[in-house]
Every structure is written in structure tokens, then in C-alpha cells.
N, C-alpha and C positions, 0 to 999 in steps of 0.2 A: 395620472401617475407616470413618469418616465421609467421608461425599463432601462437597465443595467444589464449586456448583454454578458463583459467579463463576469459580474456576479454570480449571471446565472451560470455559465462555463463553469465559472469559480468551482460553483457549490456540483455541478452535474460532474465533475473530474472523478467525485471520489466512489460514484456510480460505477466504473470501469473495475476499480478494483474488487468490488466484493460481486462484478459482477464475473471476472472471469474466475473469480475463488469459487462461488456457487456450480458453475460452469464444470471446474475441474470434478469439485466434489460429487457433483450429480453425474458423472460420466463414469467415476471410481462405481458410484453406488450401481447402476447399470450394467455395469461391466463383474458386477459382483450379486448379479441378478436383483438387487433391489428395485425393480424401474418403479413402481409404484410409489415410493418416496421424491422424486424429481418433481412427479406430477402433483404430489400433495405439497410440498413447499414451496414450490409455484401458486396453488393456488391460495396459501397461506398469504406469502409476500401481496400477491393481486390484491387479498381482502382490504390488508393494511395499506397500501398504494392507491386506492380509492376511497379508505376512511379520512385519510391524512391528506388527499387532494380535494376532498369536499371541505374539510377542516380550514388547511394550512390556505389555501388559494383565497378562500372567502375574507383574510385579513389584511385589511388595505397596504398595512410596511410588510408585509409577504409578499401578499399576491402571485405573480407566474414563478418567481422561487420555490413557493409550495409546491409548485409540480417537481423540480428539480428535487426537493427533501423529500418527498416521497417516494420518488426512483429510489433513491440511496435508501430509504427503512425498505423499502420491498426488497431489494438483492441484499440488503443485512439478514434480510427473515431468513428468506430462501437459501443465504450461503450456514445460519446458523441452524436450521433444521435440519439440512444435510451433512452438514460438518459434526453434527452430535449424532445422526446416526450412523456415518461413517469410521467415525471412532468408537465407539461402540460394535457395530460391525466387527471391523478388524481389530481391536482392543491398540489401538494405537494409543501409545503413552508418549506426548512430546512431551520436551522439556522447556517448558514456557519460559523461562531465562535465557534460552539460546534462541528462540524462533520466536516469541512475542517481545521480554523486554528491551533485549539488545539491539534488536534492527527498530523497533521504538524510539530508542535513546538514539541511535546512527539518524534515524530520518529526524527529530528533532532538532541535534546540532545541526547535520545540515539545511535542515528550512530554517533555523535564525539568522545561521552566518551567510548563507546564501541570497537570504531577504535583506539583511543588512549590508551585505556587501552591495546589493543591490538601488538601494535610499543612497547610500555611500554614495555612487557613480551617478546616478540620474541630478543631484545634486551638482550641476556644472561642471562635473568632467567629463560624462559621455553623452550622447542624446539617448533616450529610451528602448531604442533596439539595439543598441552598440550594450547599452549596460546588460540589457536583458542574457543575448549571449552568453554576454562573460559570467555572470550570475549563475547561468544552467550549465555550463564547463565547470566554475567553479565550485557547484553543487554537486556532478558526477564526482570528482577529484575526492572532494571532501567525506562524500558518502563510502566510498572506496574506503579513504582512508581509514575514516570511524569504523567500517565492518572488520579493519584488520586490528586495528588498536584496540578492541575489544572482542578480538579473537571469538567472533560466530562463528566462523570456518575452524575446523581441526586441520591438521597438516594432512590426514589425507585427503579428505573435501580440498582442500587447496590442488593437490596435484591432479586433479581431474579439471582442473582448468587450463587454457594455455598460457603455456610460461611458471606453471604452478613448480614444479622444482624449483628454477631459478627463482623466483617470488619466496619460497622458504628459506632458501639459501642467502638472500640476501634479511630477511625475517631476525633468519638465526642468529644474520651479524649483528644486527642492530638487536638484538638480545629480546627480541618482542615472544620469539617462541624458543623453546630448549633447544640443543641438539638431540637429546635424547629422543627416542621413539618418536 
């Protein structure tokens, strides 16, 4: 079986995220005396991160990948065990239209048009590192853009960034946000 090392990078990338969410989550709960929860969804994630590498690895079109999808369900375990009793906890109420589907939808457009622009340029106008580039510029750009055109930030979350007045100010001319309040 030849290995695929982008594949496995591929698939271990998305490791990082729910690992520094867990990360965050377990540090609130600590800090909020729970520490006995970190250590139980730890050892939750572990169970599943070793059922699923004795599993997924034993399958010849898996193989060393199932170690990488394993990573990923063990810090999903560990960031959702502590994410439900951290919210619970502090009875925290988000608004999953503002904080899951909209930055969804934001990373969505940009990983199509950013991959497509991407096929676009490697296709005889750039060589493969010259497209890659422009592709990840032009995915921060993009991603920007989508968070403001669909207004996840309020106008004050805006101004506690730098630039965030001027950034509302020019908002408000192009009519994306009110003047009011």
C-alpha cells in the first residue's frame, strides 16, 4: 500500500481544531473547579481513539489514516463532553445562528472558491506553489469578507478590533450595517 502523506496531513488538520476547543473548554471547567471532568473526557476520547484505531487501521483503503480519524473522534469526544458540561455549568445560551451556522456558511464559500480558484490557476497559469498562495490570500480575503456580509460581528464586537470604527464607518456607507445604534 503506498501512503499518502498530504491525505494523512489532510485529514490530521482537522485534529487541531477541536483540539484547541477541548483545550479551551477544559481550562474554563478548571478554572471553575471542575478539574475532574478534563480527566474524564480524556479518558473517554482515549477509549474511542483506540476502538477506532484497532477498527479503522485493520482496513486495507484506510489503513495509517485510521490513526489520523481517530485523533479527530477522540478530541471531538473530549471537546463534546466538556463543552456540555461547561454550558451547563455556566448555563451558557449561544446563539447557534451566529456562532455555528454562519461562520459554517463563511468557511464553506470560502473553501469552494478558494479550491476553485485554486484548480483555476494550477491549470497552466501558475505552477502549484505560486497558485497555492494566491488561493490562501485569497481565502483569508474572502473569509473576511463572508464574516462581514453576513453580519456575525455586531457593531460593537467590530469596534474592539483594530480599525473597527473606520471598518463600521465605511459598513454603514455601503449600507451593510444601519447608522443607528
Amino acid at each position: 500500500m503506498q501512503l499518502h502523506g498530504a491525505t494523512l496531513l489532510q485529514i490530521s488538520a482537522f485534529t487541531i481544531i477541536f483540539s484547541v476547543l477541548a483545550q479551551t473548554a477544559n481550562g474554563a471547567l478548571q478554572g471553575l473547579g471542575k478539574i475532574m471532568i478534563p480527566a474524564i473526557s480524556g479518558f473517554a476520547g482515549l477509549i474511542v481513539k483506540i476502538i477506532f484505531n484497532i477498527i479503522l487501521i485493520q482496513i486495507p483503503s484506510i489503513g495509517v489514516n485510521g490513526a489520523a480519524i481517530a485523533s479527530n473522534l477522540n478530541n471531538i469526544v473530549v471537546f463534546l463532553i466538556s463543552f456540555v458540561v461547561l454550558k451547563n455549568t455556566i448555563r451558557l445560551d449561544l446563539n447557534s445562528k451566529k456562532f455555528i451556522f454562519k461562520p459554517l456558511i463563511a468557511t464553506a464559500i470560502m473553501c469552494v472558491c478558494s479550491y476553485s480558484l485554486y484548480i483555476f490557476l494550477i491549470n497552466g497559469i501558475f505552477a502549484e506553489k505560486m497558485a497555492t498562495i494566491i488561493s490562501l490570500l485569497f481565502a483569508v480575503i474572502l473569509y473576511f469578507i463572508s464574516v462581514i456580509a453576513l453580519k456575525i460581528f455586531t457593531k460593537e464586537e467590530l469596534t474592539m478590533i483594530p480599525f473597527g470604527t473606520k471598518l463600521i464607518k465605511i459598513l454603514e456607507r455601503l449600507g451593510i450595517y444601519s447608522k443607528e445604534a
